[in-house]
Backbone as numpy.savetxt, mean C-alpha at the origin, in Angstrom:
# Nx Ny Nz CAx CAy CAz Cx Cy Cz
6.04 -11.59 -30.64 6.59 -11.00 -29.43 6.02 -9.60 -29.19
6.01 -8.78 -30.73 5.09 -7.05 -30.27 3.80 -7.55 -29.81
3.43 -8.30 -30.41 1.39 -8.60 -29.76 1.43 -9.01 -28.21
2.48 -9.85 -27.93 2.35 -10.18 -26.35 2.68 -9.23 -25.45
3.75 -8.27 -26.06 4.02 -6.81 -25.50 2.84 -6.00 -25.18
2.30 -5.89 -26.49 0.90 -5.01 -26.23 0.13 -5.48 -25.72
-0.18 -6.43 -25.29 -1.12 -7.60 -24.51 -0.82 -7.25 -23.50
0.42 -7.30 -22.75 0.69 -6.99 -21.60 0.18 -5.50 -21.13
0.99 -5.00 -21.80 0.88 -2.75 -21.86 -0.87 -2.42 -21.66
-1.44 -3.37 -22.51 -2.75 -3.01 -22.32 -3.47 -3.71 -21.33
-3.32 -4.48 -20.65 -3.90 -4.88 -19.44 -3.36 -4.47 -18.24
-1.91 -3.92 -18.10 -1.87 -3.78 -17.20 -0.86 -1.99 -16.93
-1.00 -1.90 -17.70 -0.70 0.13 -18.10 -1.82 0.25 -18.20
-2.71 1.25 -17.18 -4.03 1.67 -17.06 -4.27 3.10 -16.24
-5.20 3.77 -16.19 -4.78 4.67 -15.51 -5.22 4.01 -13.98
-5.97 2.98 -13.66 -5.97 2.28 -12.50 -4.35 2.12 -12.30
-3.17 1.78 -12.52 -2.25 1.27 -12.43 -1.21 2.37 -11.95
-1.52 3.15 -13.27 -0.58 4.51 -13.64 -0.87 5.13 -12.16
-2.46 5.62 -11.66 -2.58 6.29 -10.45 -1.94 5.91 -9.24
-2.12 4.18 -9.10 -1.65 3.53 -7.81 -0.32 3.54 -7.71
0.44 3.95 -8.65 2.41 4.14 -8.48 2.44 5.07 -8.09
1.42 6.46 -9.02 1.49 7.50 -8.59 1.53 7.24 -7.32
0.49 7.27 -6.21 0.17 7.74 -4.86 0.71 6.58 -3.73
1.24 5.30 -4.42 1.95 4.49 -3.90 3.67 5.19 -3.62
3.95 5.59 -4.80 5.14 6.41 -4.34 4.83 7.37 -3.03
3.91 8.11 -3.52 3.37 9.28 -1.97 3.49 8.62 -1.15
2.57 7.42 -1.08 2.49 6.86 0.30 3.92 6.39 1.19
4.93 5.94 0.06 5.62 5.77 0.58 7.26 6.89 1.02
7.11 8.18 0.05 7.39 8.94 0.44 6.37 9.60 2.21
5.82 9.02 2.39 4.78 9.86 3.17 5.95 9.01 4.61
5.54 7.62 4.34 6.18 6.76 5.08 7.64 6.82 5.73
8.38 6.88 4.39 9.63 7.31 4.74 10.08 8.76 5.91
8.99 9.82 5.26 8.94 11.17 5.48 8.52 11.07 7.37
8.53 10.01 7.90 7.94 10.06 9.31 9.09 8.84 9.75
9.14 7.81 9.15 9.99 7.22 9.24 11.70 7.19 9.90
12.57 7.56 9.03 13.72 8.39 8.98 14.00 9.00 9.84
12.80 10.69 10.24 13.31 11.65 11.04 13.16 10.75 12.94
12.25 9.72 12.96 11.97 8.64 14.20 13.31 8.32 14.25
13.92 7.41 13.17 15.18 6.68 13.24 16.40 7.64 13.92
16.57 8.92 13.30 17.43 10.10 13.74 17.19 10.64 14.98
16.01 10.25 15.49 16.09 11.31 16.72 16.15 9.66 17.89
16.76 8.34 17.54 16.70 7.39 18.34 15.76 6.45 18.53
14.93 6.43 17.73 13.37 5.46 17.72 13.75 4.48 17.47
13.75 3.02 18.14 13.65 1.62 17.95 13.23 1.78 16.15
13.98 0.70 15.20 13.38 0.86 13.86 11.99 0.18 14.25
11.51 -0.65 14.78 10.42 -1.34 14.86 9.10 -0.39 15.14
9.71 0.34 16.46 8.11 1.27 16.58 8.35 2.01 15.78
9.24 2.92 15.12 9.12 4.01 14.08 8.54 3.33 13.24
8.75 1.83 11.88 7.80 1.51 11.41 6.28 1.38 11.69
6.64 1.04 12.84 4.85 1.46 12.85 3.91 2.46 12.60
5.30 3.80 13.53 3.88 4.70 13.50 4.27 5.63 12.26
5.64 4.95 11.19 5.68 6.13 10.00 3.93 4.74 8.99
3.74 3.47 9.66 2.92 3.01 8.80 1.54 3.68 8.99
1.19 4.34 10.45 -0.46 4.11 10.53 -0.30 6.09 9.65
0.29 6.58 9.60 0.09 7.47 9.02 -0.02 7.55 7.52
1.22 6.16 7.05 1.26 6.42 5.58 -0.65 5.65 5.20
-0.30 4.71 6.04 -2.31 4.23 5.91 -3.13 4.57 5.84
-3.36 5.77 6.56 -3.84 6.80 6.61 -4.48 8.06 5.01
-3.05 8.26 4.72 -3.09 9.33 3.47 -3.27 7.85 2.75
-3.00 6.73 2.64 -3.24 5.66 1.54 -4.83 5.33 1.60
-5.27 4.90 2.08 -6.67 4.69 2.36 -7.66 5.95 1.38
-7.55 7.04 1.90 -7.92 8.10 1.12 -7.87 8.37 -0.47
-6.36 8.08 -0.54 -6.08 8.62 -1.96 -6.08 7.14 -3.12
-6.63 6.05 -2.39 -6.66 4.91 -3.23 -8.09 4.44 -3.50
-8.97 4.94 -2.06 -10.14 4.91 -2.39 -10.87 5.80 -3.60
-10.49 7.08 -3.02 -10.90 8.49 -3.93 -10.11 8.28 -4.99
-8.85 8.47 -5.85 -8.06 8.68 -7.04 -8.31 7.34 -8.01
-7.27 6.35 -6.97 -6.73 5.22 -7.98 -8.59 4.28 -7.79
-8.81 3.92 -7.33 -10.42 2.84 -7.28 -11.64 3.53 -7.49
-11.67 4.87 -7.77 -12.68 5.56 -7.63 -14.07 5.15 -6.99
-13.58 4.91 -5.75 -14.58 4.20 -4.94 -15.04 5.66 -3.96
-16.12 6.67 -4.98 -16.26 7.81 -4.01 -17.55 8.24 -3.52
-18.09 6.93 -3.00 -19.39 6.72 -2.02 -19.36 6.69 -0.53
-19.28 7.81 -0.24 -18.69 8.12 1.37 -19.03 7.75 2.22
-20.52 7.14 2.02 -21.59 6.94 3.29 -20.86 5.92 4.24
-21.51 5.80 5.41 -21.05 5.02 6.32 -21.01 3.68 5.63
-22.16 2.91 5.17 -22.65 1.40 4.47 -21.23 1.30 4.13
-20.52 2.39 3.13 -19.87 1.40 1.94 -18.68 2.31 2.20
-18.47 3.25 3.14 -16.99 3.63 3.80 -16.37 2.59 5.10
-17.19 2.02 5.95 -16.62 1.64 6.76 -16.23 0.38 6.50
-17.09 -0.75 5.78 -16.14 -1.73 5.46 -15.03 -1.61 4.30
-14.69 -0.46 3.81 -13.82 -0.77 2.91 -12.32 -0.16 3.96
-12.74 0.82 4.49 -12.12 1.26 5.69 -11.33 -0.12 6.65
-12.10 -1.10 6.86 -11.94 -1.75 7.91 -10.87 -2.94 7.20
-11.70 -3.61 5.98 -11.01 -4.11 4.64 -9.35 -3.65 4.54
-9.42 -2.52 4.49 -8.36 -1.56 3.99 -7.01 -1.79 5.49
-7.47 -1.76 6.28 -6.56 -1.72 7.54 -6.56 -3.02 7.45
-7.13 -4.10 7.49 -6.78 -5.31 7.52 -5.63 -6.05 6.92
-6.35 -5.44 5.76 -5.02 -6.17 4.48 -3.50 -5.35 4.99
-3.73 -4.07 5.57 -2.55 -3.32 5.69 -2.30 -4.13 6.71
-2.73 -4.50 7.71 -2.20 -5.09 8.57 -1.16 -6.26 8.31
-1.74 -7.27 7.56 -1.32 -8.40 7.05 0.19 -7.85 6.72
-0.28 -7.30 5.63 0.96 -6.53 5.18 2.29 -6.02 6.12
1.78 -5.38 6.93 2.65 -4.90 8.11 3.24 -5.51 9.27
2.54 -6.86 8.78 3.39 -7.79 9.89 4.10 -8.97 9.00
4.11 -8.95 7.70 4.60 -9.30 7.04 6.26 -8.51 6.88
6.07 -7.15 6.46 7.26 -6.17 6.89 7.79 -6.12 8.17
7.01 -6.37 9.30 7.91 -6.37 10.87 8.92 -7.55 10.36
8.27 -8.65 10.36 8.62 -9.99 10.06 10.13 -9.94 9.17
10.13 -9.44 7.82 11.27 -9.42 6.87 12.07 -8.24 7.45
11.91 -6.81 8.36 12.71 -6.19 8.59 13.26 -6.73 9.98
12.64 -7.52 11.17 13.07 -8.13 11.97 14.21 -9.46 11.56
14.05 -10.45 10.77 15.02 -11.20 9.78 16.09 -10.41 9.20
15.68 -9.56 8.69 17.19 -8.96 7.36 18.16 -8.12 8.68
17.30 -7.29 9.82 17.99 -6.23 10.35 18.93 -6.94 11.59
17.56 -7.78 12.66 18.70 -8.48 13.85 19.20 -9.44 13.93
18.52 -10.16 12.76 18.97 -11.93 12.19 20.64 -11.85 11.40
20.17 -11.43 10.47 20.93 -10.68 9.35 21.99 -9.84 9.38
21.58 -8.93 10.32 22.65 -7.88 10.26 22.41 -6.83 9.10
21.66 -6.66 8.52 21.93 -5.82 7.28 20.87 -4.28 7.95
21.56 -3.42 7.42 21.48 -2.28 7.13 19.45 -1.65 7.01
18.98 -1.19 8.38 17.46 -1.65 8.19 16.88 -0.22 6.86
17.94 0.75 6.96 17.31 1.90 6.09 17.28 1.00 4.41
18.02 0.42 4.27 18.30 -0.21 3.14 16.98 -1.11 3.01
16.89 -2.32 4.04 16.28 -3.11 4.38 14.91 -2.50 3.71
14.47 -1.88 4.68 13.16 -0.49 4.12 12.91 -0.59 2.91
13.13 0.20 2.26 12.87 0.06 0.94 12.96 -1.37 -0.01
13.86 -2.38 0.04 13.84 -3.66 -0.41 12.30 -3.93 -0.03
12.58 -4.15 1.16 10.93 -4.84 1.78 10.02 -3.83 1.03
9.80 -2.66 1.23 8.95 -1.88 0.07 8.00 -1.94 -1.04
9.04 -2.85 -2.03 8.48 -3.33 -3.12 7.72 -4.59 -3.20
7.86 -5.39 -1.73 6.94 -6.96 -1.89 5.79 -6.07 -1.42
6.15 -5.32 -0.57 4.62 -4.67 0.22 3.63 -3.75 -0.34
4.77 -2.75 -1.53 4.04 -2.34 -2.55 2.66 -3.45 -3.17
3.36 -4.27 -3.55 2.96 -5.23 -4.81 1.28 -5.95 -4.35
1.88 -6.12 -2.92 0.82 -7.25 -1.83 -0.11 -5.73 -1.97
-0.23 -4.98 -1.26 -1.31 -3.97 -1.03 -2.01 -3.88 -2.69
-1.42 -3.35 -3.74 -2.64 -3.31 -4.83 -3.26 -4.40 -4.75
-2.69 -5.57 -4.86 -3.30 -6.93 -5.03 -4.41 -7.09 -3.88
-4.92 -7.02 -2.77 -5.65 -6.55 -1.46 -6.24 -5.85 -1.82
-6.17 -4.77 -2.00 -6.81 -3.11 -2.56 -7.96 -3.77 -4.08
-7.18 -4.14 -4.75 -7.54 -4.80 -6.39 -8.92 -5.05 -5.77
-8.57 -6.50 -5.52 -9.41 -7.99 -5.15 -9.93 -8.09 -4.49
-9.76 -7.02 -2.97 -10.96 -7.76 -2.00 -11.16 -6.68 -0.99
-10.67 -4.95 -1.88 -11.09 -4.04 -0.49 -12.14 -3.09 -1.85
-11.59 -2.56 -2.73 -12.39 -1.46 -3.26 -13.12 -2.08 -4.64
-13.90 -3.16 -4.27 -14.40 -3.68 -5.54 -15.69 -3.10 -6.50
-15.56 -3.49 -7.39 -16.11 -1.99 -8.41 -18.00 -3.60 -8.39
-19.21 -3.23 -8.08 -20.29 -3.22 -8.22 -20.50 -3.60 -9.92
-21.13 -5.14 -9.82 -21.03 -4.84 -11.53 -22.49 -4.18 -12.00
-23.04 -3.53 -12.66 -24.17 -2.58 -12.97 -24.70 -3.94 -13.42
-26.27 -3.32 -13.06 -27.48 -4.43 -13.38 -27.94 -3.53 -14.52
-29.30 -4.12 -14.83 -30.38 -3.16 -15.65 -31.09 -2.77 -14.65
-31.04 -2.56 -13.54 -31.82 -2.06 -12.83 -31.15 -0.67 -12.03
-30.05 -0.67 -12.20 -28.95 0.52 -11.85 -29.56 1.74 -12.50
């Protein structure tokens, strides 16, 4: 049972991992942080998600390319599709969240600040997995590198 523990800890406690909670929390403090003050001053929850998302996308894109993927080749070639990559999957993502906060909030009835954060953690989870696999992929070195 300790070997499968450490099996685990070591594949997936990394500082790839460790960074993306890090700045995944930001992001979603970032989110919230635009979020919330929309909701308080009367914003439909629907468009406030949106526009607390294109901002948290925004500082996310940056700090996942640069920190957590160390993907820090700026040029146009290999910024703009990861850029474009990057909004995509967020997209997916974000209509995945309209989708479960539209269900839980006018279907449902439940509580959308609450709602928020629940939904949070599938959307957390979906974006590394996107990000991982098919936006900031690491080049495997040749002998010719």
């Amino acid at each position: 049972m300790h070997e499968k523990l450490r099996q685990i800890k070591e594949r997936y406690v990394n500082r790839e991992t460790v960074t993306y909670v890090i700045f995944g929390v930001l992001t979603t403090a970032v989110n919230y942080a635009v979020y919330y003050p929309l909701r308080a001053l009367g914003v439909n929850y629907l468009i406030s998600n949106v526009i607390a998302w294109i901002v948290a996308v925004t500082f996310a894109f940056f700090t996942n390319k640069h920190f957590v993927f160390e993907s820090k080749d700026y040029s146009l070639s290999v910024l703009l599709p990861e850029l474009g990559k990057f909004v995509a999957g967020r997209l997916i993502t974000l209509g995945l969240e309209e989708l479960l906060m539209y269900v839980s909030v006018d279907l449902l009835h439940f509580n959308d600040r609450i709602m928020k954060l629940i939904v949070s953690v599938l959307i957390i989870i979906l974006n590394y997995v996107f990000s991982k696999l098919f936006i900031f992929t690491k080049k495997e070195k040749t002998d010719e590198d």
